[in-house]
N, C-alpha and C positions, 0 to 999 in steps of 0.2 A: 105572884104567878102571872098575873095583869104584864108585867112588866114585861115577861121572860117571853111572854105571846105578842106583844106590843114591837118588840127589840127584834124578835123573829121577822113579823114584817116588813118592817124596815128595814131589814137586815135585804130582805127579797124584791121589795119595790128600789133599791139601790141599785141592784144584778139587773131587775129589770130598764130599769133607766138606761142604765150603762149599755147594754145588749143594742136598747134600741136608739139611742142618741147616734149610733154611727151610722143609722140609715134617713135621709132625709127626703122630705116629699117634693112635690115637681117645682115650686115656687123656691125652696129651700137648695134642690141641689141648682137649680139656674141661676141664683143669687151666689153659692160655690164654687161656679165655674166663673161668673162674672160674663152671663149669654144670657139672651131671653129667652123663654118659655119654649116658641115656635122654633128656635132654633135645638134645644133639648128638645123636643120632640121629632125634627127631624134626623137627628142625631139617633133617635130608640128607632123610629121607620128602619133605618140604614145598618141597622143594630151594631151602630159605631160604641153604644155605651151600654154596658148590660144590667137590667133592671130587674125591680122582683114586683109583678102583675100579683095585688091582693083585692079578688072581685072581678067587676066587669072596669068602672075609672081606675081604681085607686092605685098606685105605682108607686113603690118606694127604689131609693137609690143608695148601694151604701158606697163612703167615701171614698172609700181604697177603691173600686171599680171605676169612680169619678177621675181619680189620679190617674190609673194604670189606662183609660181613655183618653187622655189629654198628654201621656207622655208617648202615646202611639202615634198623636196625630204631632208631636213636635217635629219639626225638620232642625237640619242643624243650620249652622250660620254659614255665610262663605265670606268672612271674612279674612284679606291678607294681611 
């Protein structure tokens, strides 16, 4: 029975892992983009990049928003 309630949680902290690995915090998604800090946060001012405010600091970012902001801001090439 131990077992069956054991297998159950971790069966849920797995879901939960999963759900939240795709949202990264301010340090993690500016290491993702490969920018600093001040420039992700001028970025959330501009609200170039859209975030999820949990509290009065705490700010998560999840990836796919991180992508779909960086393929906004791509221009294309001119090359002949």
């Amino acid at each position: 029975m131990d077992t069956d309630i054991q297998s159950a949680r971790d069966g849920n902290l797995k879901r939960e892992i999963a759900i939240f690995s795709n949202y990264l915090d301010k340090s993690e998604a500016a290491a993702y983009l490969n920018i600093s800090k001040k420039i992700l946060s001028n970025m959330m001012r501009r609200r170039v990049v859209a975030y999820t405010r949990i509290g009065h600091k705490t700010v998560r970012f999840l990836r796919s928003n991180l992508d779909e902001a960086m393929k906004r801001l791509e221009t294309g090439s001119r090359y002949y």
